[in-house]
C-alpha positions as a LaTeX table, in Angstrom:
\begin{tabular}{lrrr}
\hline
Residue & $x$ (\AA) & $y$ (\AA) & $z$ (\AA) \\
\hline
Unk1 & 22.24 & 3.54 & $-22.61$ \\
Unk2 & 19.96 & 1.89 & $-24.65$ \\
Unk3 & 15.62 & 2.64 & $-24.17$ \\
Unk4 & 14.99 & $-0.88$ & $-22.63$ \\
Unk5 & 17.70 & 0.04 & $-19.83$ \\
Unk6 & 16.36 & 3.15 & $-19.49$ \\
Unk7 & 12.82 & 2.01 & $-18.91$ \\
Unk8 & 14.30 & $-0.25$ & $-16.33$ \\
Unk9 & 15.92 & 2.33 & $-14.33$ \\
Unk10 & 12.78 & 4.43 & $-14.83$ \\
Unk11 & 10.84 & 1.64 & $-13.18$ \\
Unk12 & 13.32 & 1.09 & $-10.54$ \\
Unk13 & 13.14 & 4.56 & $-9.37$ \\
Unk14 & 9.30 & 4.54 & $-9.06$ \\
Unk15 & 9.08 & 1.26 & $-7.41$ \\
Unk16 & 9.81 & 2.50 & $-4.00$ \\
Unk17 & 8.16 & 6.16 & $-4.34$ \\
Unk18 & 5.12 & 7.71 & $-3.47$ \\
Unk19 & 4.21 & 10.95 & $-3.93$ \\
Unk20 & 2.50 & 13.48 & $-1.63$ \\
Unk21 & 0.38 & 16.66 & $-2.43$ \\
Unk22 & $-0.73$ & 19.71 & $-1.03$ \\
Unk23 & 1.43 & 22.05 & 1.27 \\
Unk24 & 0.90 & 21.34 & 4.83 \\
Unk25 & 1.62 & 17.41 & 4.27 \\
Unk26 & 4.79 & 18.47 & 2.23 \\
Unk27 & 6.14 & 20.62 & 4.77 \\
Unk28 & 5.48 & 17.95 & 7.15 \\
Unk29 & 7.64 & 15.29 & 4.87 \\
Unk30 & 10.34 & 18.33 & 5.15 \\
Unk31 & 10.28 & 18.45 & 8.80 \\
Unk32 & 10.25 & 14.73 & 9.66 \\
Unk33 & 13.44 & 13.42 & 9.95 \\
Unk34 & 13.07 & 9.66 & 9.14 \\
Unk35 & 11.61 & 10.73 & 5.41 \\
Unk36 & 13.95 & 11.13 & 2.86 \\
Unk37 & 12.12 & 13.49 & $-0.32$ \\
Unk38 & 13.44 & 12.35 & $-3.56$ \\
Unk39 & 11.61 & 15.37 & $-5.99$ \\
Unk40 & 9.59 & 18.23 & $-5.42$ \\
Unk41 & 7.56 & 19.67 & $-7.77$ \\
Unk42 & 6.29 & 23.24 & $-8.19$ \\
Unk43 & 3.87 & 24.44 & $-10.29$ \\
Unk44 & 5.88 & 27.28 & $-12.09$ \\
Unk45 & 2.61 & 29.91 & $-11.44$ \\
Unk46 & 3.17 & 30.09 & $-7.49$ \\
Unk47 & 3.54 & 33.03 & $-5.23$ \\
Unk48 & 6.77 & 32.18 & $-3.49$ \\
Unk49 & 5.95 & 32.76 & 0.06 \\
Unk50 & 4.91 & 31.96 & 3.17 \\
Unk51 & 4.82 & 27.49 & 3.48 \\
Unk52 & 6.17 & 27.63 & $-0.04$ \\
Unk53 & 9.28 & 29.53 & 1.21 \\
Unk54 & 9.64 & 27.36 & 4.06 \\
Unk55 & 9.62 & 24.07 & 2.11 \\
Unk56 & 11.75 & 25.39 & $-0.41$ \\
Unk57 & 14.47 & 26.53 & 2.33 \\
Unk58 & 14.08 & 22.89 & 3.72 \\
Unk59 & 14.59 & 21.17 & $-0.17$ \\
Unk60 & 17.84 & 22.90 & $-0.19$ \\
Unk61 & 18.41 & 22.42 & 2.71 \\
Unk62 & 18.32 & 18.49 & 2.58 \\
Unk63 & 19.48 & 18.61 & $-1.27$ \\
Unk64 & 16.22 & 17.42 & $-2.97$ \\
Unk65 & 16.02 & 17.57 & $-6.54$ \\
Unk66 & 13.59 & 20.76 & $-7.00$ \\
Unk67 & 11.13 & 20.65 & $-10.77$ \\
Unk68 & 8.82 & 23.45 & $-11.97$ \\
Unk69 & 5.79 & 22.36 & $-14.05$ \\
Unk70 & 3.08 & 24.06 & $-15.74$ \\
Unk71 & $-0.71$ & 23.51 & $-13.49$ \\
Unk72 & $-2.03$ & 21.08 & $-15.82$ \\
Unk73 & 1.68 & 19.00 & $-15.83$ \\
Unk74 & 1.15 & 19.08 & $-11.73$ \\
Unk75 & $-1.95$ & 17.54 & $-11.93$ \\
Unk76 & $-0.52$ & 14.75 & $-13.56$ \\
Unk77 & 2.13 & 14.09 & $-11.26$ \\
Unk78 & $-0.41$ & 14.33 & $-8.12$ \\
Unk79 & $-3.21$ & 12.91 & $-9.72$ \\
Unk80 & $-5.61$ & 15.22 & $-7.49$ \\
Unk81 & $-4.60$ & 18.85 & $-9.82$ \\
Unk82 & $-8.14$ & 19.77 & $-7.19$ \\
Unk83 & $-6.29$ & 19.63 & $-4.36$ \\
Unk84 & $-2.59$ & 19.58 & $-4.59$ \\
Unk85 & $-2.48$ & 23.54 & $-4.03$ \\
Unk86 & 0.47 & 23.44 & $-6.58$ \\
Unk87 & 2.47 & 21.07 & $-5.22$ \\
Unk88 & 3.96 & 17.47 & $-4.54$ \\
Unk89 & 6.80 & 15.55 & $-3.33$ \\
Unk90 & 8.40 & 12.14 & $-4.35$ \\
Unk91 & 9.16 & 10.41 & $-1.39$ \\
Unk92 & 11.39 & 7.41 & $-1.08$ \\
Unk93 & 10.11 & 4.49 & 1.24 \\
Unk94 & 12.31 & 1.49 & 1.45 \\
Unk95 & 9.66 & $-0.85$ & 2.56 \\
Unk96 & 6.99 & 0.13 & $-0.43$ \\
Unk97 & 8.05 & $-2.65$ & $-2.72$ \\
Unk98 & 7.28 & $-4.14$ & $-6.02$ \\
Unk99 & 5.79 & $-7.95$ & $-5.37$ \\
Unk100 & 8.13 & $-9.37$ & $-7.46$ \\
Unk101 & 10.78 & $-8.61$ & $-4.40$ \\
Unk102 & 9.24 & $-11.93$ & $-2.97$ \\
Unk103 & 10.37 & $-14.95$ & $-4.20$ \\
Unk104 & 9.61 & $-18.85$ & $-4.34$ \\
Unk105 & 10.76 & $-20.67$ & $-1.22$ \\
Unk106 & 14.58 & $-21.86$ & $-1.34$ \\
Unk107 & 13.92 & $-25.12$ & $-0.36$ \\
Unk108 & 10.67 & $-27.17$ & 1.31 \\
Unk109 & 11.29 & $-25.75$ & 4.90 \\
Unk110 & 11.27 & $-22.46$ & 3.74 \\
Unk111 & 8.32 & $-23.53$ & 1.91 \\
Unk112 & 6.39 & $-24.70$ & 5.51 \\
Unk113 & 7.62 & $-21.85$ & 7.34 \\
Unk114 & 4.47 & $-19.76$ & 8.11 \\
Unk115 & 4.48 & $-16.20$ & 5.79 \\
Unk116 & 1.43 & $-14.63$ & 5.73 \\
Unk117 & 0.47 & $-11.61$ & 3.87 \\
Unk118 & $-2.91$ & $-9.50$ & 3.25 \\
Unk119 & $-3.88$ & $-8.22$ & 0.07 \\
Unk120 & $-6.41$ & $-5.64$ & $-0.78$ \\
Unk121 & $-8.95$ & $-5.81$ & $-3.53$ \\
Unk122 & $-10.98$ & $-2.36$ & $-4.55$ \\
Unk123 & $-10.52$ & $-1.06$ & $-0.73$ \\
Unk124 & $-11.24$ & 2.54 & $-1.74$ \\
Unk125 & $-12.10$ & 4.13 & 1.55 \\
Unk126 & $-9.04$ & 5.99 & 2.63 \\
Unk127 & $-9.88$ & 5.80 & 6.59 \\
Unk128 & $-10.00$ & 2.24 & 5.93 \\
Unk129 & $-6.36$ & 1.94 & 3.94 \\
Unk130 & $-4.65$ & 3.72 & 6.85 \\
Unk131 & $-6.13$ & 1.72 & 9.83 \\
Unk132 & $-5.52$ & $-1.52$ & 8.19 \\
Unk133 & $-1.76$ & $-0.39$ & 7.39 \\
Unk134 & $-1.04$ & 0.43 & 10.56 \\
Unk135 & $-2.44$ & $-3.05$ & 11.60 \\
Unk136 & $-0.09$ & $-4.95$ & 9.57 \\
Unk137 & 2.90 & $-2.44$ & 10.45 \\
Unk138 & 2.17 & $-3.64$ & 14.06 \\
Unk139 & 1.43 & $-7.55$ & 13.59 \\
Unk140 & 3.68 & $-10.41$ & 12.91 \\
Unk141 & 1.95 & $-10.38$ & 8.67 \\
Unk142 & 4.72 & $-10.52$ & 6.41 \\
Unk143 & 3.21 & $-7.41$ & 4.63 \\
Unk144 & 0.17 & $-5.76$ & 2.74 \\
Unk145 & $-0.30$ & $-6.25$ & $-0.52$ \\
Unk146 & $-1.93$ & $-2.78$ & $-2.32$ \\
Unk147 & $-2.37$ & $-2.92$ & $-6.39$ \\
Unk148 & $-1.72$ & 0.01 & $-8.20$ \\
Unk149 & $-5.41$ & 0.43 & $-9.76$ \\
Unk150 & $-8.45$ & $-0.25$ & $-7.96$ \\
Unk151 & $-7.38$ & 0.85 & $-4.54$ \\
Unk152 & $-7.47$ & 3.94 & $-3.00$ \\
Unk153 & $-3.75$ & 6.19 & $-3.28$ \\
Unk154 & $-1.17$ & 6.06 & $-0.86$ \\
Unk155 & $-2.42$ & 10.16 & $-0.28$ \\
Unk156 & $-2.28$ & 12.27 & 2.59 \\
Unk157 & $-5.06$ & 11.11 & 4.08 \\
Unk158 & $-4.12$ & 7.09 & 4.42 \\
Unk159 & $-0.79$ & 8.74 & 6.15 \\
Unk160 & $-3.13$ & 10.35 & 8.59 \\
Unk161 & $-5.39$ & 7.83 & 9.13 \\
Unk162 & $-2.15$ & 5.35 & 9.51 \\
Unk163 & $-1.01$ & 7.66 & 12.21 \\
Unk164 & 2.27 & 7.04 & 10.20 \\
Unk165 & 2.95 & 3.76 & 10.23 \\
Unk166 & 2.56 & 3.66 & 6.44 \\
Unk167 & 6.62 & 4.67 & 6.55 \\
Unk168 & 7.48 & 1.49 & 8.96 \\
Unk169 & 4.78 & $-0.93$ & 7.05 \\
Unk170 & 6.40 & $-3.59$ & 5.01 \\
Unk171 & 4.07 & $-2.91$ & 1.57 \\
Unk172 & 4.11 & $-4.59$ & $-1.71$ \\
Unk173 & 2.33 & $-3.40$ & $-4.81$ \\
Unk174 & 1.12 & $-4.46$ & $-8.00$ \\
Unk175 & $-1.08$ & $-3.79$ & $-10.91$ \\
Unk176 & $-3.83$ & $-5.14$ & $-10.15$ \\
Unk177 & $-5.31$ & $-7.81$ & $-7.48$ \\
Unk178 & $-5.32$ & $-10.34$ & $-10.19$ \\
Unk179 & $-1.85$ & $-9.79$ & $-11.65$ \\
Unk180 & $-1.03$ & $-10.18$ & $-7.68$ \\
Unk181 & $-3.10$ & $-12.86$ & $-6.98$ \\
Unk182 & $-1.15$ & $-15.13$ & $-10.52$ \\
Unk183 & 2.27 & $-14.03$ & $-8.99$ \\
Unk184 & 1.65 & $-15.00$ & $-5.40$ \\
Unk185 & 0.08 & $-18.49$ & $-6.85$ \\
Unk186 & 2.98 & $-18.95$ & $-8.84$ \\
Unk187 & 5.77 & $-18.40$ & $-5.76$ \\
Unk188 & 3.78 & $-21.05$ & $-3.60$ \\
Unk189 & 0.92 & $-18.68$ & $-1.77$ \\
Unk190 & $-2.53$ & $-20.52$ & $-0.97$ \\
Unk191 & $-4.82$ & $-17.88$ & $-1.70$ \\
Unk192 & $-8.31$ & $-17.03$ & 1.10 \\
Unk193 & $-10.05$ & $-14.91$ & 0.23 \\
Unk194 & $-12.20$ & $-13.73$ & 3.24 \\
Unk195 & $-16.33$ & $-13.87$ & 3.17 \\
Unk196 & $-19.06$ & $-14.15$ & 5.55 \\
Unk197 & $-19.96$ & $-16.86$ & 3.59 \\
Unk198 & $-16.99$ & $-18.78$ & 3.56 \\
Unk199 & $-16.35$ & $-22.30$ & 4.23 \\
Unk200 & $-13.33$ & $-22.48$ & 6.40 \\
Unk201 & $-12.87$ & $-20.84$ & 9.78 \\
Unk202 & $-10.06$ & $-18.09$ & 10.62 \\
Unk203 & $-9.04$ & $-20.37$ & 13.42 \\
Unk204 & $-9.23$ & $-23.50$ & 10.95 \\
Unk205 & $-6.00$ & $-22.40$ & 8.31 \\
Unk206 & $-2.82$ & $-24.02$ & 9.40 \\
Unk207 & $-0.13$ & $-22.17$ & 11.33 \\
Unk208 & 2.39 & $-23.87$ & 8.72 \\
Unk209 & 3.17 & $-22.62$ & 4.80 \\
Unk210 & 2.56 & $-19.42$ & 2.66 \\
Unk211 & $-0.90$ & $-17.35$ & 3.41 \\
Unk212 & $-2.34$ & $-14.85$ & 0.96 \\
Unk213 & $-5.53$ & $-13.18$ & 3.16 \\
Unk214 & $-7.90$ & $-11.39$ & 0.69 \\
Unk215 & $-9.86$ & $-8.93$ & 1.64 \\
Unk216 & $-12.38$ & $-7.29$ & $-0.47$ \\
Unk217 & $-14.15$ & $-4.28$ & $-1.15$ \\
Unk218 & $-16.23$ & $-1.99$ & 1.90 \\
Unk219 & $-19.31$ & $-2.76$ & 0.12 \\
Unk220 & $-19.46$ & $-6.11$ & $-1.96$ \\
Unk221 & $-16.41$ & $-7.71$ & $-0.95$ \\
Unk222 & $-14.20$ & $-9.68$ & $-2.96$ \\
Unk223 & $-15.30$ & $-9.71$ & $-6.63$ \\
Unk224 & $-15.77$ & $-12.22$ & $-8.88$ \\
Unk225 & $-12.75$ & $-13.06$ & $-10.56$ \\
Unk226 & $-10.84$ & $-12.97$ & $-7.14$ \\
Unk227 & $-13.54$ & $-15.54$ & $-5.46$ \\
Unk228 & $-12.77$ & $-18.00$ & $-8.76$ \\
Unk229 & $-9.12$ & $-17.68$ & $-7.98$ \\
Unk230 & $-9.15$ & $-18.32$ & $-4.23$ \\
Unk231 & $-7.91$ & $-21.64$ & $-3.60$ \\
Unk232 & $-10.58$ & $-21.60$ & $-0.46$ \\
Unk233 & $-12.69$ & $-18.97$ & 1.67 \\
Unk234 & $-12.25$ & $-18.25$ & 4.91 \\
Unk235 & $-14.59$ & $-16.41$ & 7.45 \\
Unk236 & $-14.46$ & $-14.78$ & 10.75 \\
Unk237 & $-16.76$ & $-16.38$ & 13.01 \\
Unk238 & $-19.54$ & $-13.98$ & 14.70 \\
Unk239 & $-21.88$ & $-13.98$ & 17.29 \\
Unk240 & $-24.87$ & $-12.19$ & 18.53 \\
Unk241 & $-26.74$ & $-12.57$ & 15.21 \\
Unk242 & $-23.62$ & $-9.63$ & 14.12 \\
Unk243 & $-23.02$ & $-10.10$ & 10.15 \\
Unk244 & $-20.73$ & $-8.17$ & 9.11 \\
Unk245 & $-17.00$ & $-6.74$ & 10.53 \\
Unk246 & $-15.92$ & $-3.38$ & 9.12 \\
Unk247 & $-12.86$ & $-4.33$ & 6.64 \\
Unk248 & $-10.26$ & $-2.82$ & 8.97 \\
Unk249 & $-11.41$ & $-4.93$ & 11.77 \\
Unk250 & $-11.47$ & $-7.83$ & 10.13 \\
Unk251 & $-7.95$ & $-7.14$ & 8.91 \\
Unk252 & $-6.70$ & $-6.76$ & 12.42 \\
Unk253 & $-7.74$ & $-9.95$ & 13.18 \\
Unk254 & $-6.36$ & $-11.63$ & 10.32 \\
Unk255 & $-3.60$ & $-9.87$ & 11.01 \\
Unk256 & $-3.08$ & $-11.38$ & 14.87 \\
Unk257 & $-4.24$ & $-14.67$ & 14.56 \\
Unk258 & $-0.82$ & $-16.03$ & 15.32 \\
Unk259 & $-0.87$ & $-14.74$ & 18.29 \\
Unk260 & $-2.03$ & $-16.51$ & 21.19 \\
\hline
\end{tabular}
């Protein structure tokens, strides 16, 4: 096998995995029956019993690849070595996808059939991340969009706050919003970015052709280099002098608008 093949079946293995931390939400990937764990990893210092014992009974159980690592190697896999309590699990989800899965349009009426996806930019408030998945698992969007750096990790506490739905939520990923934002241009996606300020209502953006819905960060919204790359800006009408929806409203809305 040569090392560019290898890196490409490193990649492929990665592209649909996420990995969880901490004991309690790895015994509950164990005990669910609709998750399939991929790796677990142990940090070769722990006491073997109690939860530990359990979820290594279940890994055997359901024939998942079991790897000891040294604390500091742990922390690297979880990225949280604070509060992993010494371990993590790999989980494969079928629907957590690499952009790239969507293509350009076969032919022009593929091209003017609605698809409508929302992408995140610098959404860092986990509560947030799992309300708005759930939103999107639930709505006719094509999918969520969630770059790699600059939003909050797919962690134990989006699950919880996606009550979840982050398992039955078509999700892409990406580097970053900007890499996303050039690939979506390039495979025929107008790109909104969504402001107060914006020019073009909601209600306004046709019900025909491919929809990228950006939605920006809790605090200052969508940043600069995502506004210049917008191809327009859409806003959410309000009344009663209100300026402002919280960003997991707003992507509910966005979200439904199909929908009469």
């Amino acid at each position: 096998m040569t090392d560019s093949q290898s890196y490409i079946d490193r990649k492929s293995y990665f592209d649909n995995l996420i990995t969880i931390y901490g004991r309690k939400p790895v015994l509950e990937v164990f005990q669910a029956t609709d998750i399939q764990p991929k790796r677990l990893h142990l940090a070769d210092s722990n006491q073997i019993s109690g939860i530990l014992k359990e979820i290594l009974a279940l890994a055997n159980r359901k024939n998942t690849e079991i790897h000891y690592h040294s604390k500091k190697a742990l922390s690297r896999i979880s990225k949280n070595g604070k509060q992993d309590q010494g371990i993590a699990v790999d989980i494969e989800v079928p629907r957590y996808q690499a952009l790239e899965t969507l293509t350009k349009p076969a032919d022009d009426a593929e091209q003017d059939t609605l698809t409508e996806i929302i992408a995140l930019d610098r959404i860092t408030n986990p509560q947030n991340l799992g309300m708005i998945i759930r939103s999107v698992a639930a709505s006719p969007c094509r999918g969520l969009l969630i770059p790699r750096n600059g939003c909050a990790r797919l962690d134990p506490l989006v699950i919880k706050a996606s009550a979840g739905t982050l398992f039955r939520a078509q999700i892409y990923h990406c580097d970053t919003i900007d890499s996303g934002i050039e690939y979506l241009k390039a495979t025929g996606f107008e790109v909104l970015g969504l402001a107060a300020n914006g020019t073009l209502a909601l209600s306004d953006v046709s019900q025909t052709g491919r929809h990228v819905f950006v939605l920006g960060n809790e605090t200052s919204g969508i940043s600069d280099s995502v506004r210049h790359a917008c191809d327009d800006i859409v806003s959410i009408p309000l009344a009663n002098a209100i300026e402002s929806l919280n960003v997991s409203v707003a992507a509910s809305i966005v979200s439904f608008r199909t929908v009469s």
